[in-house]
VMD Tcl script that draws the C-alpha trace (Angstrom):
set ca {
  {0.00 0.00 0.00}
  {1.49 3.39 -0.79}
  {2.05 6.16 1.74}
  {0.40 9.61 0.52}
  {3.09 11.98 0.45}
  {1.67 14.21 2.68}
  {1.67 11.67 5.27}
  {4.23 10.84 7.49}
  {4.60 7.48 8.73}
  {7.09 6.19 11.61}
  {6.83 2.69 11.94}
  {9.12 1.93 14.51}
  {7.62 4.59 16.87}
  {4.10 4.40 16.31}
  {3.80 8.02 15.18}
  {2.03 10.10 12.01}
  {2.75 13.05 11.28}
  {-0.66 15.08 9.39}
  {-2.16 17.97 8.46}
  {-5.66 17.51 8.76}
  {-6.56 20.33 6.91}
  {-4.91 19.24 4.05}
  {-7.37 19.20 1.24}
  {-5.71 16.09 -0.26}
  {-6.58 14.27 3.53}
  {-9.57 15.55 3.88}
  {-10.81 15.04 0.21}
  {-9.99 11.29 0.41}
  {-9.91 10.20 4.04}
  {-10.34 6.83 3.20}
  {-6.88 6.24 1.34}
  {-5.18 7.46 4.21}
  {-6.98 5.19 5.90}
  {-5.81 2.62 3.95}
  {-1.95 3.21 4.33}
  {-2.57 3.17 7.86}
  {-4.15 -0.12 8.17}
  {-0.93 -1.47 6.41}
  {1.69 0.43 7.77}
  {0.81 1.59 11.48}
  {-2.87 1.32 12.36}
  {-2.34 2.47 16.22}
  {-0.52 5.67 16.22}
  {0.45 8.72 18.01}
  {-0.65 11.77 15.45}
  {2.13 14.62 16.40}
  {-0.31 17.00 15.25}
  {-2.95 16.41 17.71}
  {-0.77 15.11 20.46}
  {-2.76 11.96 20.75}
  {-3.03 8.21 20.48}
  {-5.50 7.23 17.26}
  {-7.00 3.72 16.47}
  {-8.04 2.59 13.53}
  {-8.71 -0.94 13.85}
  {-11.69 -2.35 14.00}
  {-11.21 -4.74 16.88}
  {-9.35 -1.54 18.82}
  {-11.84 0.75 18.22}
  {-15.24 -1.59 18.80}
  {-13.56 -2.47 22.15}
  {-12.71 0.99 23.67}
  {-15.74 2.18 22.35}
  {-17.26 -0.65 24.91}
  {-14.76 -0.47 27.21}
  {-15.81 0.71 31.04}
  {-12.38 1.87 31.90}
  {-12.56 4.77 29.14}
  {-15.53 7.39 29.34}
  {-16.24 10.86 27.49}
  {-16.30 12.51 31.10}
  {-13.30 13.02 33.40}
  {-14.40 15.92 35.70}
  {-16.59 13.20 37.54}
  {-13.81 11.61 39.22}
  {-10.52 13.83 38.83}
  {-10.10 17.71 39.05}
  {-8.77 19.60 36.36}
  {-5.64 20.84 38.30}
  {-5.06 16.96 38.82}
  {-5.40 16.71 35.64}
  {-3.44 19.53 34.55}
  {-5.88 20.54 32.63}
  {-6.27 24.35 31.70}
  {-9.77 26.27 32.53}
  {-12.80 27.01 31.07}
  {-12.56 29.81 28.54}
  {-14.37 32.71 29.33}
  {-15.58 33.37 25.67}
  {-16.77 30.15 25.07}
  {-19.11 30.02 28.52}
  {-22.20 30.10 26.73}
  {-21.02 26.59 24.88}
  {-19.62 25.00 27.62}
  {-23.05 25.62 29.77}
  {-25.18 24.24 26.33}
  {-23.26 20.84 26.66}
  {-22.59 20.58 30.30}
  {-25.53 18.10 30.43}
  {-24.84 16.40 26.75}
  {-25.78 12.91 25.75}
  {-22.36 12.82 24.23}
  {-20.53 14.15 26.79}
  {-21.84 12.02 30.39}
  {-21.27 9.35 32.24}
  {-23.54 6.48 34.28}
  {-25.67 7.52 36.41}
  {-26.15 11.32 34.96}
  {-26.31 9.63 31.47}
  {-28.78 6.71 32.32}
  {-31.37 8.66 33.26}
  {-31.29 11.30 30.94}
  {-30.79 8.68 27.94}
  {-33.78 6.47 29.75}
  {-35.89 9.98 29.37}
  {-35.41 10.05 25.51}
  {-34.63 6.45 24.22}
  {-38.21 5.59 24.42}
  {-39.13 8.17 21.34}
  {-36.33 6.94 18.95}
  {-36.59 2.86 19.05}
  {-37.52 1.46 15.73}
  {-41.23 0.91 16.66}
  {-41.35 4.48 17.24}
  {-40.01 6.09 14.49}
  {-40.85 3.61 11.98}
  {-44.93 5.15 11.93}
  {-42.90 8.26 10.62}
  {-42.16 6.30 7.13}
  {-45.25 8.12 5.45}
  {-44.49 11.67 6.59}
  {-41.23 11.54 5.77}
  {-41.97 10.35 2.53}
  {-44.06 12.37 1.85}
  {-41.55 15.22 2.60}
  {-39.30 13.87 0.49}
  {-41.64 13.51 -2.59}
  {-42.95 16.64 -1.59}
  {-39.37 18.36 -2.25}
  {-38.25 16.39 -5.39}
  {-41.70 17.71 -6.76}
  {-40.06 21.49 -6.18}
  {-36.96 21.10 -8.61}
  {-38.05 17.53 -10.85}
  {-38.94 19.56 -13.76}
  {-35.76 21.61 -13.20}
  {-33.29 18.83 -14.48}
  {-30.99 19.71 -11.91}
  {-30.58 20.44 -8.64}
  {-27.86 20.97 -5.45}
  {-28.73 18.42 -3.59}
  {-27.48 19.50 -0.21}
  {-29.63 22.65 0.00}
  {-32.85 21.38 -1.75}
  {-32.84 18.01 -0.22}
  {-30.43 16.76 1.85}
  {-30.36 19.40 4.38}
  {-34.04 19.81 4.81}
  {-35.31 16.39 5.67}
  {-33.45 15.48 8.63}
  {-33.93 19.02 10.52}
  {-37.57 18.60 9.73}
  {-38.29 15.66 10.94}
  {-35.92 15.91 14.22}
  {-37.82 19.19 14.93}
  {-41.10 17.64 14.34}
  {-40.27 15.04 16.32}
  {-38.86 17.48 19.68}
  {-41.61 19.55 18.97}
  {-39.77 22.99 17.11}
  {-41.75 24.37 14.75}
  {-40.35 23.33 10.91}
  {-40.49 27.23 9.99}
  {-37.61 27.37 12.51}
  {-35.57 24.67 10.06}
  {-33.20 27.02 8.63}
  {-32.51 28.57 11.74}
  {-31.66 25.68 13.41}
  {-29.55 24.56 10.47}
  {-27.37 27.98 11.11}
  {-27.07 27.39 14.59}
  {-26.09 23.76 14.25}
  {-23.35 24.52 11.21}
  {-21.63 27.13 13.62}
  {-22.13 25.28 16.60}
  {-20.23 21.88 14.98}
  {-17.48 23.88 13.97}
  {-16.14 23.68 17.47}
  {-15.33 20.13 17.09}
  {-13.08 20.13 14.23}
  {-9.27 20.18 13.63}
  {-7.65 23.61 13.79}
  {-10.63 25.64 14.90}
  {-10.24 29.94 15.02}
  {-11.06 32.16 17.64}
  {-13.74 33.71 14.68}
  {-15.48 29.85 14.51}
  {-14.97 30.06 18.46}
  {-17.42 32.94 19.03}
  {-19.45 32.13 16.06}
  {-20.25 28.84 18.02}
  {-20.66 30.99 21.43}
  {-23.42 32.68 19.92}
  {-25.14 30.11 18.18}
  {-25.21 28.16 21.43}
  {-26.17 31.43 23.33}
  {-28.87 31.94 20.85}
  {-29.83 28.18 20.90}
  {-30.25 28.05 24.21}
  {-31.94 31.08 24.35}
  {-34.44 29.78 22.01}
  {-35.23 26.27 23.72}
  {-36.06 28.29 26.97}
  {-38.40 30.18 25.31}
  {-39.76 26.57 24.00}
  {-39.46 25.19 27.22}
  {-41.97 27.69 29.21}
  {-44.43 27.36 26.10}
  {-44.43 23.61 27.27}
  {-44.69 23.95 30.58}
  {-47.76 25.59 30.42}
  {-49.06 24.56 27.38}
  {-47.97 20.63 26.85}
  {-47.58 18.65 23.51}
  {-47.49 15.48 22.42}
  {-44.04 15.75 21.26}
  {-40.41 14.85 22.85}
  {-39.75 17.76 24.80}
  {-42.77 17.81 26.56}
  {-42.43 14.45 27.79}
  {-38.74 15.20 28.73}
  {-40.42 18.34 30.97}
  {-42.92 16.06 32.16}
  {-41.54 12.39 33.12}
  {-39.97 12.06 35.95}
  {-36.88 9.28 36.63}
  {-37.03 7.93 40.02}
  {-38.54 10.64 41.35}
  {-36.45 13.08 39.50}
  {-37.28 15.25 36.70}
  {-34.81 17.22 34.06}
  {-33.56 20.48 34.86}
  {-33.83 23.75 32.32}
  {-29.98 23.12 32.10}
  {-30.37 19.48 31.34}
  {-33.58 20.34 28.89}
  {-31.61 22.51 27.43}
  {-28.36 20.90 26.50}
  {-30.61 17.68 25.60}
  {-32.11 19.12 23.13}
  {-29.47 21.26 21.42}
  {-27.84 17.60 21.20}
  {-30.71 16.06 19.50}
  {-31.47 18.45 17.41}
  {-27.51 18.77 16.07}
  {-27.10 15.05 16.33}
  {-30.55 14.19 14.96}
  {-29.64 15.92 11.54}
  {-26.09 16.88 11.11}
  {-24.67 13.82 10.33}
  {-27.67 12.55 8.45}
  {-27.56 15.61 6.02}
  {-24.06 14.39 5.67}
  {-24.66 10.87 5.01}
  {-27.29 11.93 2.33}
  {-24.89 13.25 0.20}
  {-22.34 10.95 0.81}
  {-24.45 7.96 -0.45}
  {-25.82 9.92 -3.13}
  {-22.23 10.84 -4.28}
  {-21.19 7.13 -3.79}
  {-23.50 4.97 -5.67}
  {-23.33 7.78 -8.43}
  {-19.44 6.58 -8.26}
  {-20.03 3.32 -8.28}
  {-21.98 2.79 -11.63}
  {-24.20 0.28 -9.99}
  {-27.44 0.31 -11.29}
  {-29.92 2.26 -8.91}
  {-33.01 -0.63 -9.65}
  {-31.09 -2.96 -8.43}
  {-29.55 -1.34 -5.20}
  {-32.83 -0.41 -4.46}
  {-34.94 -3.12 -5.41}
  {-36.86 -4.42 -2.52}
  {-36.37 -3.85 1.83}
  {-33.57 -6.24 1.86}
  {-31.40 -4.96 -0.72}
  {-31.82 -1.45 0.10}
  {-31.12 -2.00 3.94}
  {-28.02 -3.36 2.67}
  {-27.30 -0.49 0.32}
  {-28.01 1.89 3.07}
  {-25.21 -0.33 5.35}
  {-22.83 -0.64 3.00}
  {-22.49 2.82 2.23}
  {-22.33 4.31 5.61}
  {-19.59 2.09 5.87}
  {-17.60 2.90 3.31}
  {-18.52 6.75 3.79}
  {-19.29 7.39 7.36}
  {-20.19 11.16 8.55}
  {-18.75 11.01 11.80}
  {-15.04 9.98 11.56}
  {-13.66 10.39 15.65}
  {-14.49 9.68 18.52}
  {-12.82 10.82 21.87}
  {-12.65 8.69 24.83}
  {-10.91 9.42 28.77}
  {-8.59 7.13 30.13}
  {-10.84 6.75 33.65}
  {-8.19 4.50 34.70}
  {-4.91 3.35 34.21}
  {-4.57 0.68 30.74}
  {-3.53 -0.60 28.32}
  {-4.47 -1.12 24.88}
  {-2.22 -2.37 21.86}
  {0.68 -2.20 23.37}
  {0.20 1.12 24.46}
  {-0.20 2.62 28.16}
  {-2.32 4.90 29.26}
  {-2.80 7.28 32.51}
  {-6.14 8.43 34.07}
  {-6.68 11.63 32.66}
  {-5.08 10.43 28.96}
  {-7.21 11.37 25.78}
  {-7.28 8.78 23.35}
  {-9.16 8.74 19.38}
  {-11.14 6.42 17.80}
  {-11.82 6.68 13.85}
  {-15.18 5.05 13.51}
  {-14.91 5.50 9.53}
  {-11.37 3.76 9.72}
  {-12.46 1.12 11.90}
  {-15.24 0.50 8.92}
  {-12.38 -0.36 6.40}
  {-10.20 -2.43 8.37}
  {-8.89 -5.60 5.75}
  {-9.01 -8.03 8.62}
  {-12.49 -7.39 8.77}
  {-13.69 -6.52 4.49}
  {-12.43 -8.14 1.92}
  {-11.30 -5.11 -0.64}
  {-12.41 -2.73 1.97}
  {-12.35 0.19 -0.39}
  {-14.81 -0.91 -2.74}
  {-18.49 -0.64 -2.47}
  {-20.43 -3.84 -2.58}
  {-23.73 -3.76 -1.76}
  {-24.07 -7.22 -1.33}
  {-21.53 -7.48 1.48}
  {-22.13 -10.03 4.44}
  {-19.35 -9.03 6.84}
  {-19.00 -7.00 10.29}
  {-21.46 -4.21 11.63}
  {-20.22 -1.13 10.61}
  {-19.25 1.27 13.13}
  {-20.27 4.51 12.22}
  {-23.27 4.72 15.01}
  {-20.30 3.93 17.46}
  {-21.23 1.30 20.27}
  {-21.47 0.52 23.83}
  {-23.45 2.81 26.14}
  {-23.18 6.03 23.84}
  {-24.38 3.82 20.75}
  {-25.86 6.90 18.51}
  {-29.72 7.27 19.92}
  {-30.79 8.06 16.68}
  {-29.75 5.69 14.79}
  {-33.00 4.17 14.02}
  {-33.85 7.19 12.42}
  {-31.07 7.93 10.91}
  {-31.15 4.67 9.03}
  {-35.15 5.34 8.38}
  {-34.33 8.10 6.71}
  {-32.11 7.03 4.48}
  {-33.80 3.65 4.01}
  {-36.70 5.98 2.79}
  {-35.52 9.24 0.75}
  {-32.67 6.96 -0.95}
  {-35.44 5.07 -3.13}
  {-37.74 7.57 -3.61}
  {-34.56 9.77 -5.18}
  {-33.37 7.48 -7.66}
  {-36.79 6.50 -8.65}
  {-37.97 9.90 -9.45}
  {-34.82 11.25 -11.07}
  {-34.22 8.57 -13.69}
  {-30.56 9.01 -14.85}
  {-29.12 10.88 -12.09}
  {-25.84 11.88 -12.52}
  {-23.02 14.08 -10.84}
  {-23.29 17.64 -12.87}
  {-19.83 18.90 -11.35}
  {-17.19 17.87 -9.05}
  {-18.72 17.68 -5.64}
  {-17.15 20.00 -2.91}
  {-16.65 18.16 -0.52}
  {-16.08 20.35 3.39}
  {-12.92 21.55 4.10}
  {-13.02 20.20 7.48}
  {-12.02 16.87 9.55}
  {-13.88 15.31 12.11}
  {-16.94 14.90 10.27}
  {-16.76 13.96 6.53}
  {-19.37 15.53 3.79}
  {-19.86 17.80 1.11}
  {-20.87 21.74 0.91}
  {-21.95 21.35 -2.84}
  {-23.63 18.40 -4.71}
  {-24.74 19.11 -8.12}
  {-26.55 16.67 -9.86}
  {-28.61 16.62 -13.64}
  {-30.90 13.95 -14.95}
}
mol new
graphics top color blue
foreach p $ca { graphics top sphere $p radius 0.5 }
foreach p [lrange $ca 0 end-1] q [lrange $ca 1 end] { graphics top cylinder $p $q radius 0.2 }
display resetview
């Protein structure tokens, strides 16, 4: 396997050396990938100061294991740590995902997670197949005639915000709103951040919160038959959510309930395009289009990394870790691991191999995944079916960030 020549790899020491904002990386994560599974698939990146993991056996594990956790402030201090403080222009964000989904530990995480899992289990979401058919037949109607169309911002981006906010109970007029706040918001999670994106996401999450409060009270005294009143409403062994918890629960669905699905839209669109595999086939009954939807957020998964503490002292591949040690996991790495594909880089719809990855696992397992995988299950079909002959009408852009993987333009003719 050949090394990129922007990477860097030292076998002997384990360590990488990579810009991730290198377009060439970031345009093509997945041959990177590649060299690393043949040449040094645990590694320390010098870049980010931090032990990575790209197999699939590593990265299924930690994302299981007990001894690593996405808190560390529940059992160590940060000057144990030697950690630095809070920054004061980012309080706003920091107080928006104090309570996060993503970001606690058993027991805060249990309950709140026991509050909301009920609404997203397949059974649930599954009665939303019409409606969100009908959304997306609804949009294809706008821009069919047009014989051509950016995907992203006609499509792609509206579905999943709609139906997350129908869902929580936001009203859809509020879509594009909530699509700004989430795009600034996200930004703080990616490689090589500036203070600008800093205090862009400040205010979005200022804003955001702002927003759900004003939601909040509506529900209090006026109660729906929607997610957030039922998070206001149910109480946990006694217990019911806070306006902080309420708060940073839903910023987190709402940003995790459409970010990465908008993502994924494109990405499979751009994919089996790629491919040259016929569309009747890929999509020609439940079964094959279940694996269709697998297969390609395998081999192009929106969310690349995830972080994990070191709660305890380990080790893992040889390699030892502290309490208070950060380490990475690439989820869409993990997914094209050769011990566990066969020609890991090519899309086969027909595969019959490991789970993919790129919902994570273990306790933090991606709550939405059931509609996540609805919606693409859905809108896929009913795309390719409608535009007969769809085909890529430029180069698509693809972000010029890392950390999550997906494209800012997707033009398409048929």
């Amino acid at each position: 396997m050949m090394i990129p020549s922007f990477l860097s790899i030292d076998r002997a020491n384990r360590h990488v050396s990579l810009d991730g904002r290198n377009p060439a990386f970031y345009g093509d994560p997945n041959a990177v990938y590649a060299a690393l599974h043949a040449h040094c698939p645990t590694f320390y990146w010098s870049e980010q100061k931090q032990w990575f993991f790209t197999g699939y056996d590593h990265v299924n594990g930690l994302l299981r294991d007990r001894r690593f956790g996405r808190q560390i402030l529940h059992i160590a201090s940060r000057e144990e740590l030697g950690l630095a403080e809070p920054m004061p222009h980012l309080a706003s964000f920091d107080l928006s995902e104090r309570y996060s989904l993503l970001e606690l530990e058993p027991p805060e995480h249990t309950r709140l997670r026991t509050l909301v899992n009920r609404a997203f289990v397949s059974r649930h979401v599954e009665k939303m197949k019409p409606e969100l058919a009908e959304l997306a037949n609804r949009l294809i109607d706008g821009f069919a005639e047009k014989r051509e169309v950016e995907l992203l911002s006609a499509f792609a981006d509206i579905i999943p915000v709609t139906m997350i906010a129908r869902m929580i109970g936001i009203p859809e007029e509020m879509g594009p709103q909530l699509l700004a706040w989430s795009h600034a918001y996200v930004r703080m999670y990616m490689f090589g951040r500036t203070r600008e994106q800093e205090e862009e996401a400040e205010q979005a999450a200022k804003e955001f919160s702002d927003y759900v409060k004003t939601v909040i009270r509506e529900r209090r005294t006026e109660p729906r038959d929607d997610l957030l009143t039922h998070m206001i409403h149910t109480e946990h062994k006694g217990q019911y959510l806070t306006e902080e918890e309420l708060v940073s629960t839903t910023i987190v669905l709402l940003n995790a309930g459409h970010e990465a699905t908008v993502h994924q839209i494109g990405n499979s669109v751009r994919t089996i395009l790629d491919s040259g595999c016929d569309p009747a086939e890929l999509f020609g009954d439940e079964a094959t289009t279940e694996r269709t939807v697998e297969e390609t957020l395998r081999i192009c998964a929106p969310v690349h990394i995830f972080q994990r503490w070191a709660l305890e002292p380990a080790e893992i591949d040889g390699v030892s870790f502290k309490r208070g040690d950060k380490v990475s996991l690439i989820l869409a790495a993990a997914n094209l691991d050769p011990a566990k594909f066969t020609d890991p880089l090519t899309f086969k719809p027909d595969r019959n191999e490991a789970a993919n990855l790129s919902f994570g696992a273990g306790i933090h397992f991606c709550i939405g995944a059931p509609l996540a995988r609805l919606e693409l299950n859905v809108v896929l079909p009913i795309l390719f079916e409608r535009l007969a002959g769809l085909r890529l009408a430029k180069t698509p852009v693809v972000k010029d960030v890392y950390h999550f993987h997906g494209l800012d333009r997707l033009d398409l003719q048929w």
